[in-house]
FIBA-964754 format. One record per residue: residue number from 0; residue in one letter; x, y, z of N, C-alpha, C in turn. Coordinates in steps of 0.02 Angstrom, whole numbers. Atoms other than C-alpha are relative to their C-alpha. Layout:
<nodes>
NODE   zanu   nukol   n.east   n.north     n.up   ca.east   ca.north    ca.up   c.east   c.north     c.up
NODE    NUM       A        X         Y        Z         X          Y        Z        X         Y        Z
...
</nodes>
This chain:
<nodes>
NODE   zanu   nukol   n.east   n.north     n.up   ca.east   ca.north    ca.up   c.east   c.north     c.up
NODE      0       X      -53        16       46    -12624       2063    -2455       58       -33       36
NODE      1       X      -51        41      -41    -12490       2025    -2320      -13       -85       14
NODE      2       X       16        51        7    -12582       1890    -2279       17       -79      -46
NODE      3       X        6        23       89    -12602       1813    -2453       70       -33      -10
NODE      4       X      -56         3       27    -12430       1836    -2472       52       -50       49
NODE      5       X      -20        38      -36    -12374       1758    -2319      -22       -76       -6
NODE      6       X       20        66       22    -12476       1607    -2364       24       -20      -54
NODE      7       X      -60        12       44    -12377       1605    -2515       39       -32        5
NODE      8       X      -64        10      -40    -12224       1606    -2437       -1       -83        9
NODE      9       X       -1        56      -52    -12300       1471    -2327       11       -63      -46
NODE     10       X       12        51       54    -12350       1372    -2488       64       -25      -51
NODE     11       X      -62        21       45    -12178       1380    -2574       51        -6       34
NODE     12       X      -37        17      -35    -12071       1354    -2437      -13       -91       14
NODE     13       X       23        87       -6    -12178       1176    -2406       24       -22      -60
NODE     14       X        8        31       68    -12179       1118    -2596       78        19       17
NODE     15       X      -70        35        6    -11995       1144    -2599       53       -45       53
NODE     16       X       -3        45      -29    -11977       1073    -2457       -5       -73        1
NODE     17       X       17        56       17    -12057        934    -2496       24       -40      -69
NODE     18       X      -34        -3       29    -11969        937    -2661       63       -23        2
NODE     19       X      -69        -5       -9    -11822        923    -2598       15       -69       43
NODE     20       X        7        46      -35    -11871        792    -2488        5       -85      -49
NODE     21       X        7        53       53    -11929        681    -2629       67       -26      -46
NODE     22       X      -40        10       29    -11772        718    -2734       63       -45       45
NODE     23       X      -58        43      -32    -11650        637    -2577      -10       -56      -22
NODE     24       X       38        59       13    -11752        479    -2596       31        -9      -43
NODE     25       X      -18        28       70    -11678        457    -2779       63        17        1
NODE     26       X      -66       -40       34    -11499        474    -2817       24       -64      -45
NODE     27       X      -22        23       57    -11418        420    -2962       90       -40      -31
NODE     28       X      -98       -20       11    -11208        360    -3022       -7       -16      -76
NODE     29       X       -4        24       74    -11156        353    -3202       95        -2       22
NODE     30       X      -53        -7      -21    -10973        287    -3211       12       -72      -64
NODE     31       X      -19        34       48    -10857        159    -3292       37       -54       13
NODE     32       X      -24        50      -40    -10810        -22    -3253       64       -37      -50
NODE     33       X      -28        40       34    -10663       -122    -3317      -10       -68        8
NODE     34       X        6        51       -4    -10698       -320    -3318       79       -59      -18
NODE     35       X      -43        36       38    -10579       -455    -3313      -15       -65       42
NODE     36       X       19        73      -61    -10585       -664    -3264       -8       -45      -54
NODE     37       X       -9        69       24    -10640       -811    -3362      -78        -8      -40
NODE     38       X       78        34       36    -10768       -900    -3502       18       -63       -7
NODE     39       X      -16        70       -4    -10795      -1071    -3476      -52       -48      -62
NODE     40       X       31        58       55    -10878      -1211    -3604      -20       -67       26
NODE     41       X       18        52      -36    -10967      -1343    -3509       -4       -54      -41
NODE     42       X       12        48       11    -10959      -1508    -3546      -49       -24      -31
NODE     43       X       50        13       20    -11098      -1561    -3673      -43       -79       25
NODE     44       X       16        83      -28    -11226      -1730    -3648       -8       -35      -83
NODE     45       X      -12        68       45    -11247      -1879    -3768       40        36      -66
NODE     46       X      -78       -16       30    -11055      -1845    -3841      -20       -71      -50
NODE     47       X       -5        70       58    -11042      -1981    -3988       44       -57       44
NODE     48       X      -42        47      -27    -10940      -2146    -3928       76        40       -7
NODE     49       X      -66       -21       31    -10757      -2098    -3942        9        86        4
NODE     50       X      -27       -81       35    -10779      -1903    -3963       21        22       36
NODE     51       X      -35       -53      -39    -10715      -1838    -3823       58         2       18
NODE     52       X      -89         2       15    -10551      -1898    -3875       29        38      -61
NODE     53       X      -37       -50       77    -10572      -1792    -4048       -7        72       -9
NODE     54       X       -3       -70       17    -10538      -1630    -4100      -77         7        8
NODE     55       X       55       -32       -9    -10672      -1508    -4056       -8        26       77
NODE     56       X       18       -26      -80    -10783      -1447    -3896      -39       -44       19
NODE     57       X       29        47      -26    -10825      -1620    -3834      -13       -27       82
NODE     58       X        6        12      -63    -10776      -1578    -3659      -23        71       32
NODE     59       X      -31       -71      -29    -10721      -1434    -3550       39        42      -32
NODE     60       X      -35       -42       -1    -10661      -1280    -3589        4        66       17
NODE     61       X      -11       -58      -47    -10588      -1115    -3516       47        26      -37
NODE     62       X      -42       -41       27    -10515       -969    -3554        7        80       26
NODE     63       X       -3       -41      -33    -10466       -794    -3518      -55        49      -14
NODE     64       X       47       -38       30    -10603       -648    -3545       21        71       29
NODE     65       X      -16       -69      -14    -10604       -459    -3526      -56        59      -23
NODE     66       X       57       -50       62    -10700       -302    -3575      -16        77       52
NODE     67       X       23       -54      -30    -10777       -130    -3516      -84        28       10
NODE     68       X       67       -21       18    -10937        -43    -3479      -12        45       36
NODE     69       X       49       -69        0    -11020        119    -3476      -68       -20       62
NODE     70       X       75        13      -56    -11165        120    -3318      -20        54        0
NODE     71       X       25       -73      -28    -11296        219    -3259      -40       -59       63
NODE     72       X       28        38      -56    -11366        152    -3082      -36        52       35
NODE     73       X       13        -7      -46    -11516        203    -3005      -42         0       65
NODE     74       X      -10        25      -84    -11561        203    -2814      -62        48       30
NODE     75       X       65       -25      -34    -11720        240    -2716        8       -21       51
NODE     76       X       -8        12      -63    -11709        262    -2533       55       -27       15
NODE     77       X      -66        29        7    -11523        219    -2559       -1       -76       21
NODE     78       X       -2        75      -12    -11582         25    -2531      -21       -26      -63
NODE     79       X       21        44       62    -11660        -42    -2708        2        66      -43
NODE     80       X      -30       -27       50    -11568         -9    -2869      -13       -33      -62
NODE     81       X       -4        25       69    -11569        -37    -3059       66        29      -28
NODE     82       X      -64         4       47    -11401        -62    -3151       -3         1      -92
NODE     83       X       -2        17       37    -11393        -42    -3328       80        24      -36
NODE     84       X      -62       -18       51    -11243        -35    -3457        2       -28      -63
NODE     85       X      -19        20       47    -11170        -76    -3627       65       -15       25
NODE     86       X      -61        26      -34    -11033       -202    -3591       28       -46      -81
NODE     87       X      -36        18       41    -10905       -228    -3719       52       -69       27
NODE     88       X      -53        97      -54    -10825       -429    -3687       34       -17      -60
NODE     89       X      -54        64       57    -10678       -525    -3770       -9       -50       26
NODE     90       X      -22        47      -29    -10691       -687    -3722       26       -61      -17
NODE     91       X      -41        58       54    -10591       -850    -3777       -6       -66       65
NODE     92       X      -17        74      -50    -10593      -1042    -3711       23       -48      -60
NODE     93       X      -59        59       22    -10463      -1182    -3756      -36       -72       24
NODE     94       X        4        54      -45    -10470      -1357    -3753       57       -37      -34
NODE     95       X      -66        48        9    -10323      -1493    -3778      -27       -64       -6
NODE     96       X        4        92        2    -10324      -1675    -3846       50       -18      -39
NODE     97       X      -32        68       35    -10226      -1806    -3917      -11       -43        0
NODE     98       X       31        43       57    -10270      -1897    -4045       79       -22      -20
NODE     99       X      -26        42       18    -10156      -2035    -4109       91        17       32
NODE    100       X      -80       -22      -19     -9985      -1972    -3999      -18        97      -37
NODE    101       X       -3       -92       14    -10040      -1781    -4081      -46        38       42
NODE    102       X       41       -68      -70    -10075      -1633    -3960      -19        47      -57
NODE    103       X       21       -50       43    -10208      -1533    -4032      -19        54       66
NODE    104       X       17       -44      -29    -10264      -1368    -3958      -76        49      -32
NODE    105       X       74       -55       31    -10447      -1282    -4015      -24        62       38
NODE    106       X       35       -81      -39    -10491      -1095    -3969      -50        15      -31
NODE    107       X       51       -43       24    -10629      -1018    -3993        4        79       16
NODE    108       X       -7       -55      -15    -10624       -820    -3972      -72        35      -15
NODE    109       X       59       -17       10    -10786       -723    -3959        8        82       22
NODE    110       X       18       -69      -12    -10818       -513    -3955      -62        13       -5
NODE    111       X       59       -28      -11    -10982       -457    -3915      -16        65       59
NODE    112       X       34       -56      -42    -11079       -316    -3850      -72       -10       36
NODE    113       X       68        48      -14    -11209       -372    -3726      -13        85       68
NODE    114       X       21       -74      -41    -11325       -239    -3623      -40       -47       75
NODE    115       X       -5        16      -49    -11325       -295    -3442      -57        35       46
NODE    116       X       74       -54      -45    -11496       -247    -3316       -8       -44       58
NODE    117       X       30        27      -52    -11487       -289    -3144      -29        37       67
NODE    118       X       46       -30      -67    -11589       -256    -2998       41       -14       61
NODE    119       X      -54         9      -54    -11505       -230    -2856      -39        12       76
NODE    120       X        9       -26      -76    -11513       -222    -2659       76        11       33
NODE    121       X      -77       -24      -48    -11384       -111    -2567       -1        -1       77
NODE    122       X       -7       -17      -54    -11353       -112    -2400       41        49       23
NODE    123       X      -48       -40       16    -11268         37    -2339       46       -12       66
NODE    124       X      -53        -7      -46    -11100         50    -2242       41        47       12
NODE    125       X      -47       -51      -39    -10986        176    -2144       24        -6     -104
NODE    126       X      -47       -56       49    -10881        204    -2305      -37       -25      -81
NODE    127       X       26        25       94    -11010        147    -2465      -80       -19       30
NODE    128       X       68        59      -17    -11128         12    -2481       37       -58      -26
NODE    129       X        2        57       42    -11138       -154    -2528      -46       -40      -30
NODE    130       X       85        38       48    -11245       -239    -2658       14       -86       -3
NODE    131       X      -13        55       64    -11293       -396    -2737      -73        29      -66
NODE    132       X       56       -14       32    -11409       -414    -2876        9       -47      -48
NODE    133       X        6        31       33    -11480       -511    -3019      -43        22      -63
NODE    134       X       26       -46       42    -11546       -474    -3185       29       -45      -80
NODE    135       X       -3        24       81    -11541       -526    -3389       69        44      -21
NODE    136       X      -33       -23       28    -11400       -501    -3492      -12       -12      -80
NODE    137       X       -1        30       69    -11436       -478    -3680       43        10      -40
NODE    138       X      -68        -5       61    -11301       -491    -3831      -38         9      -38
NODE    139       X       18       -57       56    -11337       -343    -3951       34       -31      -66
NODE    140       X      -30        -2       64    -11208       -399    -4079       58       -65       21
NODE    141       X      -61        81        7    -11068       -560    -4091       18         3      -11
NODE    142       X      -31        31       49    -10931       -616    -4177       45       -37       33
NODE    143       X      -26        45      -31    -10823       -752    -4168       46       -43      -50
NODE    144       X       -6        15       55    -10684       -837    -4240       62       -51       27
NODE    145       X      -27        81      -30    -10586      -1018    -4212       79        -4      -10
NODE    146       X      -40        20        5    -10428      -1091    -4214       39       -62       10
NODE    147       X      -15        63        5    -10342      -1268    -4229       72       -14        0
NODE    148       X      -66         8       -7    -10161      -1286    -4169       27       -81       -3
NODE    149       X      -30        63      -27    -10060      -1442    -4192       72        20       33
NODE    150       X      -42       -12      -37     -9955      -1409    -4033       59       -53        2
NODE    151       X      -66        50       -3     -9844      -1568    -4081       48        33      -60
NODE    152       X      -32       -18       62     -9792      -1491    -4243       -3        70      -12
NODE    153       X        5       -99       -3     -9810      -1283    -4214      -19         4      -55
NODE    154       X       31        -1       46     -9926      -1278    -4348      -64        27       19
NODE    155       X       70       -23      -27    -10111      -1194    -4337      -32         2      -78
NODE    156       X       42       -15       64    -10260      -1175    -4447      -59        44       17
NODE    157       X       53       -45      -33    -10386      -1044    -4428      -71        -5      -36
NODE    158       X       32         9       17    -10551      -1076    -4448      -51        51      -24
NODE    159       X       43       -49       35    -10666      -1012    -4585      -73        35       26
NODE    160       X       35       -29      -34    -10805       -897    -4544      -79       -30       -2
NODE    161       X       48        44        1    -10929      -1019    -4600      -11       -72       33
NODE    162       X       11        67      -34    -10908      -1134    -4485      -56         6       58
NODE    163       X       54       -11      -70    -11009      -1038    -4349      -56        47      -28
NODE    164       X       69       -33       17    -11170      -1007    -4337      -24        87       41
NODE    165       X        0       -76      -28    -11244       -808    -4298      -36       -24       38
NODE    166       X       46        13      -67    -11310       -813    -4106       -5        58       35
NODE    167       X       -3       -73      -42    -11336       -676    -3991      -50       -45       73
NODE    168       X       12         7      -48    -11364       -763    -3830       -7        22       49
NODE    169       X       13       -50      -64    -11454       -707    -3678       32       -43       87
NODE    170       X      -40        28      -56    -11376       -721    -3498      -36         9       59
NODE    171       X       16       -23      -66    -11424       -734    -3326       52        29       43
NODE    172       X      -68       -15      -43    -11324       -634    -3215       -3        27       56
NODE    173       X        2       -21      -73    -11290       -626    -3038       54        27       20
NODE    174       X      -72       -68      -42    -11161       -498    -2924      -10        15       48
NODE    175       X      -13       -42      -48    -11100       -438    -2781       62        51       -1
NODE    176       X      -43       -60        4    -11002       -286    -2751        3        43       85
NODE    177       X      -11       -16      -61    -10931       -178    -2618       17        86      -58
NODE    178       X        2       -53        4    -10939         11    -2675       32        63       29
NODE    179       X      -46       -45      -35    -10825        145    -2594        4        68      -31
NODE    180       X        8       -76        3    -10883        320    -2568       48        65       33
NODE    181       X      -20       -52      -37    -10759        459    -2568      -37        68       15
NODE    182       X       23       -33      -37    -10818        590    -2442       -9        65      -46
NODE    183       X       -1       -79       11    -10862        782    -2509       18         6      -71
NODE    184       X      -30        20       83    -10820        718    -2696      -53       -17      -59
NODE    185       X       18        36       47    -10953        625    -2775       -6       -80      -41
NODE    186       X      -52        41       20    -10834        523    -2817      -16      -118       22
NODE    187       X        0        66      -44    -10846        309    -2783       14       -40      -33
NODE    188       X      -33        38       33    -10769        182    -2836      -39       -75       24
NODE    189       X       29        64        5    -10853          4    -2870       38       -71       -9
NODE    190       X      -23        60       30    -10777       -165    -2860      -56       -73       22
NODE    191       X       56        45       11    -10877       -317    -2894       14       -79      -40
NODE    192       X      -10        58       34    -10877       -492    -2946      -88       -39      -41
NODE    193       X       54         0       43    -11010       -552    -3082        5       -72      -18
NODE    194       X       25        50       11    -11065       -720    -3140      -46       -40      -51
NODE    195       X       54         0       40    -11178       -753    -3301       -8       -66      -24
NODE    196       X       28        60       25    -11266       -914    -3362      -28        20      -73
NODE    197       X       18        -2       53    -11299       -943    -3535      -46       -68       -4
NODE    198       X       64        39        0    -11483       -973    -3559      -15       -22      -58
NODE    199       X       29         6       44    -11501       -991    -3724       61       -63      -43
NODE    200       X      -22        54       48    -11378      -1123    -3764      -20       -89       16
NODE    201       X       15        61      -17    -11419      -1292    -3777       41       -68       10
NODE    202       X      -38        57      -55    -11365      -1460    -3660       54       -33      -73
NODE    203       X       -3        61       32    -11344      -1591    -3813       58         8      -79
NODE    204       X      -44       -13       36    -11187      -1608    -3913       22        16      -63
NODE    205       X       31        19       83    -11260      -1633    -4085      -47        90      -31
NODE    206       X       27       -42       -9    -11359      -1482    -4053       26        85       -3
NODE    207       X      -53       -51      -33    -11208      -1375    -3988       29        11      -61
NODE    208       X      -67        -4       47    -11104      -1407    -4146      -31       -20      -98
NODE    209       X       16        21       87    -11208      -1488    -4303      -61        64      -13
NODE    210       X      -70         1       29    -11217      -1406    -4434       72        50       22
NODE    211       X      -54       -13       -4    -11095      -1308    -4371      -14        49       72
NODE    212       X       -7        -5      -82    -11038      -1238    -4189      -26        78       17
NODE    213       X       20       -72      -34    -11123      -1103    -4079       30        10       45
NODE    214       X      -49       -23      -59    -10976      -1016    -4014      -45        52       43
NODE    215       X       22       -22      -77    -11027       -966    -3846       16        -9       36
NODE    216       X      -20        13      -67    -10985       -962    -3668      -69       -19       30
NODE    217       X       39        40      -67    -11074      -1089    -3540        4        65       19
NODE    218       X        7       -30      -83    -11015       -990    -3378       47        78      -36
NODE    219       X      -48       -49      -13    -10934       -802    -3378       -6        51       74
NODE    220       X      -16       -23      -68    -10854       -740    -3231       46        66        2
NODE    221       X      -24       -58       10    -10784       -572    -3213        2        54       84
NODE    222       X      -19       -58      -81    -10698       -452    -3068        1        57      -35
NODE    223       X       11       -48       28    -10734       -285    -3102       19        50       29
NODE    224       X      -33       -55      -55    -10653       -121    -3028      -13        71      -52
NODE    225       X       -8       -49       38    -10707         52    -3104      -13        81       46
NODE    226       X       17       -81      -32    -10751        248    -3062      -57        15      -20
NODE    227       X       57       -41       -9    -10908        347    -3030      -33        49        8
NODE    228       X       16       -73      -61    -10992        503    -2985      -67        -8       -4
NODE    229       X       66         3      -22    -11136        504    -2889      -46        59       17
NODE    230       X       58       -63      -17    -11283        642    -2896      -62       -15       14
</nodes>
């Protein structure tokens, strides 16, 4: 019976051992990022003769953006990671012309909720790690809604909700980040700069806007600084 029992022992001292072993291998952070930086509106191709002197989004435009998001990140062999979140974005881009001696101004403003998945590689360092990574961004939900200033005459007109079409565009998105682990806490704090391409909109100007415009962001760029705890 001693025996027996000692082989026991022997048997549940290994398995949690080994248990325990397995569980380092994996650790996990759930935490919360704030975003802030820029959505840009690239330049479309075959513009009509003349249009990129008229009201509308015939050229460039930029604007400010913002938003938050909920994560859970996680990490095998503390070197390859998966990121996911629900990321709440405002984002808005301007553009300016004049037409006949009149300064016009066109915004577009856009809120969406887009769910962010990237794969990551960390490297680790004396006080963190540092990542990059790359990965799909999809938009769960949209909205969006215009505006038409004549900046010669402080006058505006806001545009009706039928002018834009419903989209939910998907993104590519690339990041790096620098991560900062406080000691005996849990605790770590993430800052990061992000980058997303919009795959699903199309080059051609006619395309972009007839019958009517798919507010969207070309490029969004975003610095990000939030809190964590890591188990």
């Amino acid at each position: 019976m001693k025996r027996i029992a000692l082989v026991g022992l022997g048997l549940g001292a290994a398995l949690a051992s080994h248990t325990a072993s397995a569980l380092s291998l994996v650790d996990h952070t759930v935490g919360l990022k704030l975003l802030a930086g820029a959505d840009v509106w690239s330049t479309p191709s075959n513009i009509p003769p003349g249009g990129e002197n008229e009201v509308g989004f015939a050229g460039n435009a930029g604007g400010v953006g913002y938003g938050a998001m909920p994560y859970y990140e996680l990490r095998i062999i503390k070197l390859v990671g998966v990121e996911a979140g629900i990321n709440y974005e405002h984002g808005a881009f301007h553009r300016n012309v004049t037409v006949n001696a009149i300064e016009y101004r066109s915004t577009i403003a856009i809120n969406a909720w887009r769910l962010p998945i990237l794969a990551k590689l960390n490297i680790p360092l004396a006080l963190g790690r540092f990542w990059i990574g790359l990965g799909p961004e999809f938009t769960l939900s949209q909205s969006q809604s215009g505006k038409l200033e004549n900046t010669s005459a402080g006058s505006s007109l806001d545009a009706p909700a039928s002018s834009f079409r419903d989209i939910k565009p998907t993104y590519l998105t690339g990041g790096l980040g620098l991560v900062i682990e406080i000691p005996a806490t849990g605790l770590e704090i993430p800052v990061e700069f992000r980058a997303s391409n919009n795959l699903s909109q199309p080059s051609s100007y006619a395309e972009r806007t007839s019958p009517t415009l798919r507010a969207e962001s070309s490029w969004v760029y975003r610095l990000g600084v939030g809190i964590g705890y890591q188990f």
